[in-house]
N, C-alpha and C positions, 0 to 999 in steps of 0.2 A: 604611198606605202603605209600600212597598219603599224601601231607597234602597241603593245602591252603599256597599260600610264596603271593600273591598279590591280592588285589581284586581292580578291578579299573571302578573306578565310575565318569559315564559325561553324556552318552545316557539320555535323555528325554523319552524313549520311550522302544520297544522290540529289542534288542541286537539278528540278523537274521544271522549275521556270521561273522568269524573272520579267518585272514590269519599272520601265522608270516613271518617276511621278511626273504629272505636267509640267513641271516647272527644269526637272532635270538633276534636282538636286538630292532625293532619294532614289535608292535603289531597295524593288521587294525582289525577293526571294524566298521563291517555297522549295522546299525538301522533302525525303523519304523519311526523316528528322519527325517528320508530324507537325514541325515547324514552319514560321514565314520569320523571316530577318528583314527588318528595315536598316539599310544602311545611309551611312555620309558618303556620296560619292569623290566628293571633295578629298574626305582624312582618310577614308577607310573604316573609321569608325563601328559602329553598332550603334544602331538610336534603340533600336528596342527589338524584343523579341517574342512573337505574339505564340501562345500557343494554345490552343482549342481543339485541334484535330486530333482525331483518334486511328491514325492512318496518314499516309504520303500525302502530301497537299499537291496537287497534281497543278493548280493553275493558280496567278495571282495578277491583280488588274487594279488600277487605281482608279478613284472619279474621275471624273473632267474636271474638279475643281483643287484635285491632291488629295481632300479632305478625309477619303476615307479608300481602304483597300478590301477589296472581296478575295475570297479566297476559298478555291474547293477541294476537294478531298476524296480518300476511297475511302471512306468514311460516310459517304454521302452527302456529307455536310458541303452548306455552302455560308462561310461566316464574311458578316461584314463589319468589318475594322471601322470605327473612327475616332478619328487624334479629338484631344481633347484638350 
């Protein structure tokens, strides 16, 4: 049986997709927001909040290595994120 361990709340807007990182320890999320949310999936947390898009970010994907996240949009845009 499933049960609810986090529920994590910041998006302004409609929550369109979400990608966990390699390792399991971030979660991305994109929104109608225009925004992407990394979070701790650990605390709940906020690590950071990427914002670029000029429009819904419709899809979010991490490398193979975590390092960096892409992120597209009705914007057209397609930006790629990397930690630094």
């Amino acid at each position: 049986m499933w049960k609810e361990v986090l529920r994590l709340e910041g998006h302004k807007d409609f929550v369109t997709s979400v990608a966990f990182s390699p390792d399991g320890k971030v979660l991305a999320s994109g929104s109608s927001d225009d925004t992407v949310i990394l979070w701790n999936v650990t605390s709940g947390d906020v690590r950071m909040i990427l914002r670029g898009h000029r429009g819904d970010v419709n899809a979010v994907a991490f490398s193979p290595d975590g390092r960096r996240v892409a992120s597209a949009g009705d914007d057209g845009l397609v930006i790629l994120w990397e930690f630094r």
